[in-house]
N, CA, C and O of each residue as an XYZ file, in Angstrom:
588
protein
N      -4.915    -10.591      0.470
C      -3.486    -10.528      0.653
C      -2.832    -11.368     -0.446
O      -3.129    -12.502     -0.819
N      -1.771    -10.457     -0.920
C      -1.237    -11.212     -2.332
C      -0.208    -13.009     -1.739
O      -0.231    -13.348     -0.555
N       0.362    -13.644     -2.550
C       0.914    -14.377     -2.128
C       2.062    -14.022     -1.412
O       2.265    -14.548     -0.318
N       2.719    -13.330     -1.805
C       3.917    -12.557     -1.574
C       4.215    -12.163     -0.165
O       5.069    -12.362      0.699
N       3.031    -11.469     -0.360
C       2.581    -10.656      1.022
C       2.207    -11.613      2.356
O       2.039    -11.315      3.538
N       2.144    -13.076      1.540
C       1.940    -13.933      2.676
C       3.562    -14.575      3.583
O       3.984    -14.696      4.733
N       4.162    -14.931      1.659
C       5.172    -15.099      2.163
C       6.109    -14.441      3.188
O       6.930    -15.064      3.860
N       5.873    -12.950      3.242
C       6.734    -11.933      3.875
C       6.211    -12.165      5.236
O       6.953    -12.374      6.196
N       4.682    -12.120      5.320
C       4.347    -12.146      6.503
C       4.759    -13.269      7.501
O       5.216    -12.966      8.603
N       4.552    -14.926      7.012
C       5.036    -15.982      7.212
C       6.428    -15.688      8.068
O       6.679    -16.089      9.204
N       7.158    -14.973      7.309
C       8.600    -14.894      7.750
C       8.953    -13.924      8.626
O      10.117    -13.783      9.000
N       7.835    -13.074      9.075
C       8.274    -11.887     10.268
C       8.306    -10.805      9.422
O       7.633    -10.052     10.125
N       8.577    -10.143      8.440
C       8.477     -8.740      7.636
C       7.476     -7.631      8.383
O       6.778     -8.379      9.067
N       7.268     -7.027      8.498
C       6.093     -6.207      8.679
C       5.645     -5.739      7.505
O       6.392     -5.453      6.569
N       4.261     -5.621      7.485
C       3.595     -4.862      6.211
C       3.827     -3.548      6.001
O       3.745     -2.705      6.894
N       4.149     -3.291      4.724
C       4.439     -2.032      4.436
C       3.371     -0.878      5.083
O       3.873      0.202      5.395
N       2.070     -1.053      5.272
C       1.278     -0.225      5.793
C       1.323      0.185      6.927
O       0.837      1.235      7.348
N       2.252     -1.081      7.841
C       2.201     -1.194      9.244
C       3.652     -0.663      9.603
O       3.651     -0.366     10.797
N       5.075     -0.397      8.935
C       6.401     -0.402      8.580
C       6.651      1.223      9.486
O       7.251      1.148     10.558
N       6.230      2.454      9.061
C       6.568      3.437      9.501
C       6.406      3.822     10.976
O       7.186      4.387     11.742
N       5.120      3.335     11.154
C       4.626      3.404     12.915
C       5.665      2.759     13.590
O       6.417      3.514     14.207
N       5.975      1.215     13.652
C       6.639      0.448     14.292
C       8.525      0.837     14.580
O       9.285      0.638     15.527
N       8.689      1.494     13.151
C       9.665      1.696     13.184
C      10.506      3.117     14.082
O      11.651      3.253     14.513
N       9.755      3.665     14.078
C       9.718      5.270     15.402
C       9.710      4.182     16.598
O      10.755      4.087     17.242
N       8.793      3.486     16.894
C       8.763      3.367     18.130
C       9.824      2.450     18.818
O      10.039      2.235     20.011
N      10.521      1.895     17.481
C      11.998      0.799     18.060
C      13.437      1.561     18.067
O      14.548      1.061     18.237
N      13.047      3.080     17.804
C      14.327      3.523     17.758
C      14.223      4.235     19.036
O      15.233      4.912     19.226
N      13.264      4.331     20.083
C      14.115      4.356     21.632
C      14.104      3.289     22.173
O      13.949      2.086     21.959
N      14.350      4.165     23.107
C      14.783      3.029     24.084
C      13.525      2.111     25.012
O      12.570      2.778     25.410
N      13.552      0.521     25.352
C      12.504     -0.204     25.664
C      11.774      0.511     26.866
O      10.674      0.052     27.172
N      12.340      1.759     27.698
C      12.085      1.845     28.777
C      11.239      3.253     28.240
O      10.415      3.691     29.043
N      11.401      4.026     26.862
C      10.410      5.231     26.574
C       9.361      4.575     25.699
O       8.514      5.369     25.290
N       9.178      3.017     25.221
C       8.169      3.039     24.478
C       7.205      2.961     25.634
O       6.146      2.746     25.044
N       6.906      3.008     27.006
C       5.856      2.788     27.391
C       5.333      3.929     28.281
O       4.594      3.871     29.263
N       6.082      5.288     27.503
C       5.699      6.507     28.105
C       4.448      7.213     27.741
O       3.401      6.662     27.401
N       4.605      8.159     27.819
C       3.160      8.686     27.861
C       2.684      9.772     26.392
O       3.444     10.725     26.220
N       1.728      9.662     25.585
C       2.107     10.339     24.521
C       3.199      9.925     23.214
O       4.043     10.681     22.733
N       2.900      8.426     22.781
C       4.383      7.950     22.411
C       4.016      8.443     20.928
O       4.912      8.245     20.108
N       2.457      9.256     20.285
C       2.588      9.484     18.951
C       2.733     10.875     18.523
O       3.088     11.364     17.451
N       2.223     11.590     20.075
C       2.871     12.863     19.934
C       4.110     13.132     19.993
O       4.592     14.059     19.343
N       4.754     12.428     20.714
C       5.854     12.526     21.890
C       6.816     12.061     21.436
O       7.665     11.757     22.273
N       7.175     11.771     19.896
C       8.298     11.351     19.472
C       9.185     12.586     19.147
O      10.286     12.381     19.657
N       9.158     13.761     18.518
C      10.276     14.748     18.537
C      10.949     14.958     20.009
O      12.171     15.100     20.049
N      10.193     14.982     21.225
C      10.416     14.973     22.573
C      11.430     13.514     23.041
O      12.434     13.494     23.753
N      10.869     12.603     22.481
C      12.069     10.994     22.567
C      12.968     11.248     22.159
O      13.996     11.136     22.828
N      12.984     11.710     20.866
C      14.229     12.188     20.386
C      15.354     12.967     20.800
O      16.502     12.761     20.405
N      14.927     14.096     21.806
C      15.766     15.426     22.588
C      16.155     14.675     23.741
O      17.362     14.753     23.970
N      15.417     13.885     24.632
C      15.862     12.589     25.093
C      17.165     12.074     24.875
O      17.938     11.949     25.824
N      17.464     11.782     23.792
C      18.688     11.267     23.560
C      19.627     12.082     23.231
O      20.794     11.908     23.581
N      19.093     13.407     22.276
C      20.463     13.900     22.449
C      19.510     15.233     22.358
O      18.509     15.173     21.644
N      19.752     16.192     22.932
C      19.305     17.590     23.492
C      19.726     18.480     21.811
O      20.707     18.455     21.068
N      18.544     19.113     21.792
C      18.983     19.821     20.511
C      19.269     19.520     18.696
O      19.342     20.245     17.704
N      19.332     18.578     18.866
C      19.702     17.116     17.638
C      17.932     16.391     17.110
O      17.105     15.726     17.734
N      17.957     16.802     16.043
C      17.120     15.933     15.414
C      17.088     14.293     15.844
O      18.200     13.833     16.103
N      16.041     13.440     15.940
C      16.130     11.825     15.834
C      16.893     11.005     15.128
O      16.441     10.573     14.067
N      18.030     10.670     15.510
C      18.279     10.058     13.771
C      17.241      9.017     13.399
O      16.384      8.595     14.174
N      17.401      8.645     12.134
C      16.784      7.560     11.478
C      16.328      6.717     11.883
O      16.992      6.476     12.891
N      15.090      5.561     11.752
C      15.590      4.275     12.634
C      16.073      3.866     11.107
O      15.909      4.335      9.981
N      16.844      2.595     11.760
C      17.400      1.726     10.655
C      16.422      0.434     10.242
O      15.755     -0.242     11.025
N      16.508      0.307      9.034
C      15.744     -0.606      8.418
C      15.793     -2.130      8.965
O      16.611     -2.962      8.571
N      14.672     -2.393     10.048
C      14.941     -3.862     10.393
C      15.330     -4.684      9.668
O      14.907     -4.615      8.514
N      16.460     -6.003     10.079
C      16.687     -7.221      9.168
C      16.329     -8.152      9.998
O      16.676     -8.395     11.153
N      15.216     -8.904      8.917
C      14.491    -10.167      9.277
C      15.847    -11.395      8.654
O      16.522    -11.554      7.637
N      15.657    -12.086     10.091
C      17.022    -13.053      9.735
C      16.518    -13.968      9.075
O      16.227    -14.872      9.860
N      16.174    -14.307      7.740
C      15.246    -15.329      7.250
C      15.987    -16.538      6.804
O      15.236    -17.429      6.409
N      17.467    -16.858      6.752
C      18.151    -17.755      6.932
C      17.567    -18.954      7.812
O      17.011    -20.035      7.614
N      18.088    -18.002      9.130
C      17.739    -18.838     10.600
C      16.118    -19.371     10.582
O      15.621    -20.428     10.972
N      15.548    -18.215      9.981
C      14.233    -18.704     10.608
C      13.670    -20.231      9.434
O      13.032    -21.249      9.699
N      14.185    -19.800      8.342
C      13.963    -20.874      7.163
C      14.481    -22.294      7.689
O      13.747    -23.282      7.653
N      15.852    -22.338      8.204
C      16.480    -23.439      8.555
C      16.037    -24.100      9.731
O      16.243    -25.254     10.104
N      15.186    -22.874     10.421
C      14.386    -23.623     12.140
C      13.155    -24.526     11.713
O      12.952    -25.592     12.295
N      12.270    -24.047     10.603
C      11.429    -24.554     10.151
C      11.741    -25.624      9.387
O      10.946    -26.530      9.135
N      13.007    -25.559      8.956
C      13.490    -27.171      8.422
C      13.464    -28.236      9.343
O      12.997    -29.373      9.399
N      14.192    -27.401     10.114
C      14.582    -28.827     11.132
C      13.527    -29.729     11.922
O      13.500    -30.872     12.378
N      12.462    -28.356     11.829
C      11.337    -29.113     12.269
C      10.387    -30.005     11.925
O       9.651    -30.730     12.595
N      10.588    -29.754     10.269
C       9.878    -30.606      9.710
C       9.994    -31.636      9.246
O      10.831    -31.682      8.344
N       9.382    -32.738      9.532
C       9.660    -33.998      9.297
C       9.955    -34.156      7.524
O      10.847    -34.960      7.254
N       9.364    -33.544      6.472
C       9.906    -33.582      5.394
C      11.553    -33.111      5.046
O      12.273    -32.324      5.660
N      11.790    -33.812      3.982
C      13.514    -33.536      3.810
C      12.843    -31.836      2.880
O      12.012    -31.967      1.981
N      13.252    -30.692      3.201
C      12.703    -30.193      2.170
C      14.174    -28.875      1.708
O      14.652    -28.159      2.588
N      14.478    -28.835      0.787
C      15.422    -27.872      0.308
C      15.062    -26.485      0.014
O      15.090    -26.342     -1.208
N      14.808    -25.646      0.477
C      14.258    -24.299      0.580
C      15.227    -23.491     -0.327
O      14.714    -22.633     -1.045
N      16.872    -23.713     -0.382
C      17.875    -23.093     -0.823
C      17.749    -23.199     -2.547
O      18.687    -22.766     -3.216
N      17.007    -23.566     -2.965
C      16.774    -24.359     -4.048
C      15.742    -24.412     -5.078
O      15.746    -24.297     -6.303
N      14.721    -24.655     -4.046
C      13.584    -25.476     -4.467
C      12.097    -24.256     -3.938
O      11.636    -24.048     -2.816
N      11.728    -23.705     -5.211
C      10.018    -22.821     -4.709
C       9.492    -23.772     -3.997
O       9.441    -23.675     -2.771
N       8.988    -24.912     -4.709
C       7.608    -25.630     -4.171
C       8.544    -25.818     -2.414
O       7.878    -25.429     -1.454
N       9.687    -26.266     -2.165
C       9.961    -26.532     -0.637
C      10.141    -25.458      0.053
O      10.496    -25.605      1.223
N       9.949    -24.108     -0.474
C      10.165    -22.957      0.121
C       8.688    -22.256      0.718
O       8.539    -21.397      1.588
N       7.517    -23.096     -0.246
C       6.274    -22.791     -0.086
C       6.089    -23.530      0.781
O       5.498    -23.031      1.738
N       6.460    -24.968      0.895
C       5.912    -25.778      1.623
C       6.678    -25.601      2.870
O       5.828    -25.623      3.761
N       7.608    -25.470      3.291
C       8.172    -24.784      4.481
C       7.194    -23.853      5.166
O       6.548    -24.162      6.167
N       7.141    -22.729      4.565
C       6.085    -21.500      4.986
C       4.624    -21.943      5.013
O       3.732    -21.095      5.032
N       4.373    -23.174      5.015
C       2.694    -23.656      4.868
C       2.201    -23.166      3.967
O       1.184    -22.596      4.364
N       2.365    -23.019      2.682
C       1.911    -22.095      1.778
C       1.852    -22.783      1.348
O       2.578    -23.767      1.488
N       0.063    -22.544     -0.187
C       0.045    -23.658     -1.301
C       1.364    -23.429     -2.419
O       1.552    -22.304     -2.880
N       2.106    -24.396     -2.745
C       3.111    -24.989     -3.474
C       2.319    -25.396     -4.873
O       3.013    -26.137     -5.568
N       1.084    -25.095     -5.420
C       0.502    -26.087     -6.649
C       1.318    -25.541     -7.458
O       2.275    -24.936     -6.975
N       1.196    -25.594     -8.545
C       1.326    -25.234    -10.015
C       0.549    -23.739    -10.183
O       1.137    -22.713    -10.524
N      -0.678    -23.816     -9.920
C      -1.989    -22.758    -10.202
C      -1.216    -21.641     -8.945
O      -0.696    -20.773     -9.647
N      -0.984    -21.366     -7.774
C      -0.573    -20.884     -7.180
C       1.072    -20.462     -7.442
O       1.390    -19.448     -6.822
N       2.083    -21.033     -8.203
C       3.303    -20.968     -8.192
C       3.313    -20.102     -9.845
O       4.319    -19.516    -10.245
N       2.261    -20.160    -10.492
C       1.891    -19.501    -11.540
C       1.014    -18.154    -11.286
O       0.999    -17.117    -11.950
N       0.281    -18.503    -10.102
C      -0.585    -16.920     -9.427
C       0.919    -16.042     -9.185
O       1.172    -15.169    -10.016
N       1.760    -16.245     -8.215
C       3.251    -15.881     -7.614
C       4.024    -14.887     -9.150
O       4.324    -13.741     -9.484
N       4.030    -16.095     -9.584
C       5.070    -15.532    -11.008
C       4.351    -14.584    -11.643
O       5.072    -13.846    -12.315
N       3.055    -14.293    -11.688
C       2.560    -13.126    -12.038
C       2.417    -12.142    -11.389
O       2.639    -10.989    -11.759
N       2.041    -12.492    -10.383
C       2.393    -10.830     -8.780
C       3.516    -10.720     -9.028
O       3.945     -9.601     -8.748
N       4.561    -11.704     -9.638
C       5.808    -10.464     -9.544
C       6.379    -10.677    -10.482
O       7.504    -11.178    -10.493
N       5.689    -10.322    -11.543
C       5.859    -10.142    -12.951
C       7.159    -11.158    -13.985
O       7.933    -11.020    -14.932
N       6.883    -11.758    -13.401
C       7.839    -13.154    -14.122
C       7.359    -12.967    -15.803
O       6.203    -12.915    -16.224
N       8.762    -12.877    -16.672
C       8.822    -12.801    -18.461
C       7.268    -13.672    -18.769
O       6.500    -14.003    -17.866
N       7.125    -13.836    -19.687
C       6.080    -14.570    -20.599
C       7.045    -15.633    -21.097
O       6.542    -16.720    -20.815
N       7.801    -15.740    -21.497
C       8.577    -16.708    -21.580
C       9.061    -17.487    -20.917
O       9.565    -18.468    -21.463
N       9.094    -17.370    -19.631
C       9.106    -18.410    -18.357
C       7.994    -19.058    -18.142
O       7.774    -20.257    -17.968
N       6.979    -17.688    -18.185
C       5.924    -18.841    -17.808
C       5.254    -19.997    -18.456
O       4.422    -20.803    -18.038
N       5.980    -19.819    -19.835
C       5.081    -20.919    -20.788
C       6.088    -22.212    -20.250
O       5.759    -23.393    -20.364
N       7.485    -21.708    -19.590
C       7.854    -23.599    -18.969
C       8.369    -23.678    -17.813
O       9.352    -23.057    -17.409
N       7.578    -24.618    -17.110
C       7.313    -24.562    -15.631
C       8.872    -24.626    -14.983
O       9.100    -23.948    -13.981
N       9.824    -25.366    -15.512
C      10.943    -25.417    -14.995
C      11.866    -24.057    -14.792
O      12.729    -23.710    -13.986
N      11.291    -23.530    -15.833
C      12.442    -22.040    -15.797
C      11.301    -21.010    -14.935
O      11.747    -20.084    -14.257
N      10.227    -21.189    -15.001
C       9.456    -20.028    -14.175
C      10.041    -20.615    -12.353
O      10.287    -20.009    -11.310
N      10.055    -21.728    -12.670
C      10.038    -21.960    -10.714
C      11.309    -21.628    -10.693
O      11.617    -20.883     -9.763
N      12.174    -21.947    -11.438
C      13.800    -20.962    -11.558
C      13.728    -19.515    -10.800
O      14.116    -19.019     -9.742
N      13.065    -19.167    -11.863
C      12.589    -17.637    -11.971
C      12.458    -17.205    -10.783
O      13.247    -16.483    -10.174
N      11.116    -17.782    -10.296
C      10.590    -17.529     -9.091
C      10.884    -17.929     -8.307
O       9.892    -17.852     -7.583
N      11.977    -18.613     -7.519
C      12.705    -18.472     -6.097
C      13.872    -17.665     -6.143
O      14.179    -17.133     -5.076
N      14.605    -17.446     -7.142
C      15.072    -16.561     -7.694
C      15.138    -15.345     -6.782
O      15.820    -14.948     -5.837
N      13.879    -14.857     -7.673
C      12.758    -13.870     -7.879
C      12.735    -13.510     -6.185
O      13.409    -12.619     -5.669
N      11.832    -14.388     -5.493
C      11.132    -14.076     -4.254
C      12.394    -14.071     -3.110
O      12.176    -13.625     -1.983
N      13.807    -14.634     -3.513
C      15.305    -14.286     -2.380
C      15.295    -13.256     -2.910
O      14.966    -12.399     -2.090
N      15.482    -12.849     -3.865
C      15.480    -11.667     -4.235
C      14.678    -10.190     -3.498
O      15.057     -9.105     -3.058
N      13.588    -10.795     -3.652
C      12.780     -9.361     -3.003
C      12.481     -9.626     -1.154
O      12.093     -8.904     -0.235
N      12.857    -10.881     -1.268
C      13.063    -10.833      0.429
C      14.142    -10.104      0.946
O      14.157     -9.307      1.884
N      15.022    -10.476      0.226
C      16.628     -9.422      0.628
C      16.144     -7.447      0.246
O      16.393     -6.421      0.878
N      15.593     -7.629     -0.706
C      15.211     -6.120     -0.766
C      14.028     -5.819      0.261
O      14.033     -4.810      0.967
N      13.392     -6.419      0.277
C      12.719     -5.937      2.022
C      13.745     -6.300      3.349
O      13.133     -6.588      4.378
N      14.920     -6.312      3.416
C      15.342     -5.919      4.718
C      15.652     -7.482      5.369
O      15.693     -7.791      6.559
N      15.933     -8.682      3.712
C      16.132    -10.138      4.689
C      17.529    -10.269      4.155
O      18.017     -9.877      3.095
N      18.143    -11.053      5.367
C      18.927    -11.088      5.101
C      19.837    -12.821      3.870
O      20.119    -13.973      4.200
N      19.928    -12.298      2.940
C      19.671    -14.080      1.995
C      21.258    -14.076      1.594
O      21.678    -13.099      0.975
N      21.882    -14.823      1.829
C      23.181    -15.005      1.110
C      23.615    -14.485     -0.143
O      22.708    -14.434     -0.973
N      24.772    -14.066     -0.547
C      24.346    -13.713     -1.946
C      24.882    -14.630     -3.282
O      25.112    -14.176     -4.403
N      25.011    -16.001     -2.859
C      25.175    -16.766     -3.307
C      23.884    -17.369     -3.583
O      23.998    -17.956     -4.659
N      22.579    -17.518     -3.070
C      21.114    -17.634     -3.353
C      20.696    -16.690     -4.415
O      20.075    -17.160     -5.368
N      20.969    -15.348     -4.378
C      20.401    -14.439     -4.975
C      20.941    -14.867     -6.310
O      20.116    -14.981     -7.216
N      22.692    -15.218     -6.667
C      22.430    -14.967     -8.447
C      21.767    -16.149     -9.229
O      21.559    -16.050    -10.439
């Protein structure tokens, strides 16, 4: 599992592999997911709700990763700035924070060559970078973090 993929997980995301199944089954209602046939039986859930009418869509879950970032602050006895700061964003999520790891990161997600030769602008880069693709998986990040 890439780092990334840890981070996402850390934070509630679902894995993309795991994303399509889960998502059918949250668009009825709590009282048809425990019917009978729920992988055949989804065009049938669907007429359920409205007779004749295709399913609509489900909608793309949003992982509130604000809240959940700031719960894990509070809990932790370190002062740590997540809004800010990779290494406190790693270390929040229990994740290794090294150098060798924050340099593994910047290459899973393709951080310039020119960042990476200086550590200050790659860890730039890369929290950047990773609000960035948390908000494009479905989190919700201020968009005052993102520029």
């Amino acid at each position: 599992m890439s780092l990334f993929e840890k981070i996402l997980e850390k934070l509630g995301f679902k894995s993309t592999a795991a994303s399509p199944a889960p998502s059918k089954g949250a668009a009825g209602a709590p009282g048809v997911a425990g019917a009978r046939g729920t992988a055949t039986a989804t065009p049938a859930g669907g007429k359920l709700d409205m007779p004749g009418k295709p399913p609509a869509p489900a909608p793309i879950p949003v992982v509130d990763v604000v809240s959940k970032l700031e719960g894990l602050a509070a809990k932790n006895p370190q002062k740590l700035n997540w809004k800010v700061s990779i290494v406190d964003l790693l270390k929040l999520l229990d994740l290794e924070s090294s150098p060798e790891a924050r340099k593994e990161l910047a290459t899973e997600l393709h951080c310039p060559a020119d960042k990476m030769a200086d550590s200050a602008a790659m860890n730039t880069w890369l929290h950047r970078t990773v609000l960035q693709r948390l908000a494009a998986n479905g989190g919700n990040i201020p968009r005052e973090l993102l520029d």
